[in-house]
C-alpha positions in Angstrom: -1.1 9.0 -32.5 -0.4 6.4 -30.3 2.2 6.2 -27.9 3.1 2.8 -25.9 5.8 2.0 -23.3 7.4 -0.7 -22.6 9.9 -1.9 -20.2 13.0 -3.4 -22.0 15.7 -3.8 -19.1 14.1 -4.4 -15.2 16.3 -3.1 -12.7 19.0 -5.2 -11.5 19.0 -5.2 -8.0 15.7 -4.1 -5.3 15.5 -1.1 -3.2 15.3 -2.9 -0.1 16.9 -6.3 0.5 15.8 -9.9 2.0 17.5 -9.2 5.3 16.1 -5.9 5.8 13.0 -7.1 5.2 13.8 -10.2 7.6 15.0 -7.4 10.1 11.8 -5.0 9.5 9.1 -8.4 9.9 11.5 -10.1 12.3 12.2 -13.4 11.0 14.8 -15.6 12.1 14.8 -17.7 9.5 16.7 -18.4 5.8 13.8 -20.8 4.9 11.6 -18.2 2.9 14.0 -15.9 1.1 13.3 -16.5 -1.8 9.5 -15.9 -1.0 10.6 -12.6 0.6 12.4 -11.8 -2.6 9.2 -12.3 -4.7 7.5 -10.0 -2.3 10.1 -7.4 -2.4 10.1 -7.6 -6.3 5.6 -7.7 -6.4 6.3 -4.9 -3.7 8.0 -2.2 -5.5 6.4 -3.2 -8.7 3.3 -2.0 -6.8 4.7 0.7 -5.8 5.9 2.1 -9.0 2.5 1.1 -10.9 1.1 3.4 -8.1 3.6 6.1 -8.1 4.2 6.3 -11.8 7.8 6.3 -10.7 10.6 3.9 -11.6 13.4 3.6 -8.7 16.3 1.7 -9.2 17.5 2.0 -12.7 15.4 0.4 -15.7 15.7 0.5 -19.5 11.9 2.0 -21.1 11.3 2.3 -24.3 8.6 4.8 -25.3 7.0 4.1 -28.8 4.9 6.4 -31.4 3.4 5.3 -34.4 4.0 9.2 -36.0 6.7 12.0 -34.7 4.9 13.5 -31.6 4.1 16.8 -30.8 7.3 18.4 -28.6 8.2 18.9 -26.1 6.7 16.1 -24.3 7.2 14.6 -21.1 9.0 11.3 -20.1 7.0 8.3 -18.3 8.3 7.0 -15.4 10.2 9.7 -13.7 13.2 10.8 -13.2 14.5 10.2 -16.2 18.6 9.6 -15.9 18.9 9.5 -20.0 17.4 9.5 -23.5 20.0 6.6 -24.6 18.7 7.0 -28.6 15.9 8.0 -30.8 15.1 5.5 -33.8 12.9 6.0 -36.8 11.7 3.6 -38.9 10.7 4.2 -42.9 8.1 2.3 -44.7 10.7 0.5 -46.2 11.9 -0.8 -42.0 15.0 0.9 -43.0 16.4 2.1 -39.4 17.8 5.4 -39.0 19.3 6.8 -35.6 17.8 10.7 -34.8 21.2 12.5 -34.3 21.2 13.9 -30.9 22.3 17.3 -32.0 18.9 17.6 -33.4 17.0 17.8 -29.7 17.4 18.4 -26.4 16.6 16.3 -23.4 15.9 17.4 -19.8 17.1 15.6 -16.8 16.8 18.0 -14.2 13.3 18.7 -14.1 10.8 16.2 -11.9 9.4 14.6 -14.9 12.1 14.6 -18.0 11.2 16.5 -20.8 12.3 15.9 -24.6 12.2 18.9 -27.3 13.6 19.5 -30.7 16.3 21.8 -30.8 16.3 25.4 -32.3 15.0 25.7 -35.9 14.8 22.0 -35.9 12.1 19.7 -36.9 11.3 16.1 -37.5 12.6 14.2 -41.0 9.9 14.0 -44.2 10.3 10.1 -43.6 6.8 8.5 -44.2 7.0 6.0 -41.1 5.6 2.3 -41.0 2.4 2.4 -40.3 2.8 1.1 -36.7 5.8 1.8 -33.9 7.5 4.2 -36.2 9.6 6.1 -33.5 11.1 4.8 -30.5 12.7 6.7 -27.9 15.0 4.2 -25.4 15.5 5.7 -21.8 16.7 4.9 -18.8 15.0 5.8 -15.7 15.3 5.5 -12.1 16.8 7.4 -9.0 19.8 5.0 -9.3 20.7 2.3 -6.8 19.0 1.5 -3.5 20.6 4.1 -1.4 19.0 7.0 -3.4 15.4 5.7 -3.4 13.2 7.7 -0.9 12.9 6.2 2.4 9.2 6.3 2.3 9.4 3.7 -0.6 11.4 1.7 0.7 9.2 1.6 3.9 6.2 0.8 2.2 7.9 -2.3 0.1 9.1 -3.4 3.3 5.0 -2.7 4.6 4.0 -4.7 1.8 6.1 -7.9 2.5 5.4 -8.2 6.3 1.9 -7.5 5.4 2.1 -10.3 2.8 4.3 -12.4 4.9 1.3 -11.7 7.9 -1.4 -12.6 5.5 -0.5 -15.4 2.9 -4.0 -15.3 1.2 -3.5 -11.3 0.8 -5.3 -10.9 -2.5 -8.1 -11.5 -0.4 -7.7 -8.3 1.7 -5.5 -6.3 -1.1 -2.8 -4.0 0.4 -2.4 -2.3 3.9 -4.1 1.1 2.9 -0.3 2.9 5.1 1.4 1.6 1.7 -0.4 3.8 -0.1 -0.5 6.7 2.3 3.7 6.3 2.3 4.0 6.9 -1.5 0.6 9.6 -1.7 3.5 12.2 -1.6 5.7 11.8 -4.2 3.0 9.9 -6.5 3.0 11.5 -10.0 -0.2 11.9 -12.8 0.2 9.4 -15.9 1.8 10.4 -18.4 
């Protein structure tokens, strides 16, 4: 079976912004804000490629070509919601899994899905590719819940980048990594 993700809605706003990161690298300067927020942005994408984590809210959509095997786990913890569950027929007729059928976990580290009691997935024969898709949303929230070790290493990233403007020569400060080593999660 295969199972894909995709981000469909990137989060709105960074966990850190351009005058904390002026503050944190002390610039004086307006001149290169908007470099700083390109940094910030290639900063926590880095970060969240590295921790498997999302951080301020984002829209995922996981897709199977079959049913999967449950309960499975989400991608990209913590998972806030499981916004809807789709299935597609062979036909591309659309049909919305009713949430009474399943049950989703949002407390646990990772966010788990399962199908309820006694329940278990339609006869449907599915499209032969992307025949289920599970829309989420996943992130700690806004900026002020995202862990302060995060946010220090996005902020370590951009003084590092702003430091070294040719810094895919010498890659990334090996402290950003040793921040986020903590709460860094397997692939799911």
């Amino acid at each position: 079976m295969g199972r894909y993700y995709k981000l469909k809605t990137a989060p709105a706003s960074e966990p850190v912004t351009a005058a904390e990161v002026k503050l944190y690298t002390r610039v004086p300067h307006t001149v290169e804000d908007g470099l700083i927020d390109v940094w910030i942005a290639a900063g926590r994408e880095a970060a969240e490629n590295y921790q498997h984590r999302a951080y301020i809210t984002q829209t995922w959509q996981m897709v199977c070509d079959s049913f999967p095997s449950t309960p499975f786990q989400f991608p990209m913890p913590p998972l806030i919601s499981l916004d809807s569950v789709k299935y597609y027929d062979t036909d591309e007729t659309e049909t919305v899994y009713a949430d009474s059928n399943y049950q989703v976990d949002t407390i646990s580290e990772v966010g788990r899905f399962s199908l309820a009691y006694n329940v278990v997935w339609p006869s449907a024969v599915l499209r032969p590719m992307n025949g289920v898709i599970f829309e989420f949303q996943a992130g700690y929230g806004d900026a002020d819940a995202v862990p302060k070790a995060v946010k220090d290493a996005i902020m370590l990233y951009c003084a590092y980048r702003y430091e070294n403007r040719t810094a895919e020569v010498d890659g990334i400060p090996e402290t950003f990594y040793h921040l986020l080593d903590p709460d860094r999660m397997a692939v799911y």
